[in-house]
C-alpha positions in Angstrom: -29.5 77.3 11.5 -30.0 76.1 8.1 -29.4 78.4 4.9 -28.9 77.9 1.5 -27.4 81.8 1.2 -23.7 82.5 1.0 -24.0 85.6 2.5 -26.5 84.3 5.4 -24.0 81.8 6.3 -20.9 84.4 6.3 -22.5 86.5 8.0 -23.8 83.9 11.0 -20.4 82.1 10.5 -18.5 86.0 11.3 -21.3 87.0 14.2 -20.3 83.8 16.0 -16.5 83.9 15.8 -16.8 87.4 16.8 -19.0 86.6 19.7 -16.3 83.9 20.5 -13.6 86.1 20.8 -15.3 88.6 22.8 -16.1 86.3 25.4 -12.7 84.8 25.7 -10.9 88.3 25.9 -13.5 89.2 28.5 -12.7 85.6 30.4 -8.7 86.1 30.1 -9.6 89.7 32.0 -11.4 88.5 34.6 -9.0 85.9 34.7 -5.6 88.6 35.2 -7.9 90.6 37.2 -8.3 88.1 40.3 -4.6 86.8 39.8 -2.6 89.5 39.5 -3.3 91.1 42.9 -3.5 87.7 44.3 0.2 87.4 42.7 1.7 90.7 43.6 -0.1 90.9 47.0 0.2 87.3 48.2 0.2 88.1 52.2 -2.4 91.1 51.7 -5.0 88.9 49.3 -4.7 86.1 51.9 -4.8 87.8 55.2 -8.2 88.9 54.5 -10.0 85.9 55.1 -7.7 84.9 57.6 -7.1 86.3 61.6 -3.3 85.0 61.5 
């Protein structure tokens, strides 16, 4: 993207920071959401793919 306007530019430079942060919130959630119950629930989270 190439601008010679100050406010174009803040404006991109702000959507894409903004954008940044929302995906790494949303990939630190996913990332407590499959570890905590493996964490807390250790025997549980593994004896479902397992028969022993």
């Amino acid at each position: 993207m190439q601008s010679t306007d100050a406010i174009n530019n803040q404006t991109f430079m702000m959507d894409f920071f903004h954008n940044g942060l929302t995906t790494m919130f949303i990939l630190i959630a996913l990332v407590v959401g499959v570890s905590l119950p493996i964490l807390f629930f250790p025997k549980i989270s593994f004896s479902v793919t397992r028969k022993y």
